[in-house]
C-alpha positions in Angstrom: 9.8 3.8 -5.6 6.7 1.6 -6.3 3.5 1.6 -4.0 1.4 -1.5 -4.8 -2.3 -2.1 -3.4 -4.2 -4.9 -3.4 -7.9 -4.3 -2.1 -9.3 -7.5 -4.3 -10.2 -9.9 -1.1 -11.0 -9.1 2.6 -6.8 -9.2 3.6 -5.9 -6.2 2.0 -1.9 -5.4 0.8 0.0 -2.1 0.7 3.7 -2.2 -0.4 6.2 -0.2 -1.2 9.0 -1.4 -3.1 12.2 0.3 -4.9 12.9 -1.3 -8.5 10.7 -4.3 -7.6 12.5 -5.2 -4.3 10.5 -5.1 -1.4 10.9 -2.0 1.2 7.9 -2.5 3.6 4.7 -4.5 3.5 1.3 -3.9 5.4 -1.4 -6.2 5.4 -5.0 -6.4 7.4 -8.1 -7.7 7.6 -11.0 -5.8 6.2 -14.4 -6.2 5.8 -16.1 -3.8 3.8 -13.9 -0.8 4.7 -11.1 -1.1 1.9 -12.1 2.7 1.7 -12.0 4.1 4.7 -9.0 2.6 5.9 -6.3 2.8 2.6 -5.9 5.9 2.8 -5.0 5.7 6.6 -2.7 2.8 6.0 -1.1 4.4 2.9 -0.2 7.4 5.4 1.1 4.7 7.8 3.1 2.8 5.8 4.4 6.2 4.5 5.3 7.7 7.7 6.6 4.1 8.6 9.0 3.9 5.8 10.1 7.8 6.2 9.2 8.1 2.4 7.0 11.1 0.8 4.5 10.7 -2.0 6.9 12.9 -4.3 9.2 9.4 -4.3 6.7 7.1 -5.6 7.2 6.5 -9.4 4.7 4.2 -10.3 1.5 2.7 -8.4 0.0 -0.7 -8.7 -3.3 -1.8 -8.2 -4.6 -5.9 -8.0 -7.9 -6.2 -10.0 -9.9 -8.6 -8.7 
């Protein structure tokens, strides 16, 4: 299980992904709160997708 994050404009992008296919996507407008509000929508997109943070393998980050 991959968790991807892309904080490198103002739409921010979560994902979560098993072996490169996509499981669940979140995506919203922030400012200048990429801070404050990933690790809320990390726990969201968690508890959406019924996952734990023990099944993610790998993390991604967009640098930008």
């Amino acid at each position: 299980m991959e968790l991807s994050i892309d904080t490198s404009t103002h739409f921010a992008n979560i994902a979560l992904s098993n072996e490169g296919e996509p499981i669940l996507q979140l995506t919203w407008h922030s400012k200048h709160n990429h801070t404050v509000e990933l690790t809320r929508n990390i726990t969201l997109l968690m508890d959406s997708s019924r996952l734990t943070s023990n099944q993610i393998t790998a993390i991604m980050l967009a640098v930008g």
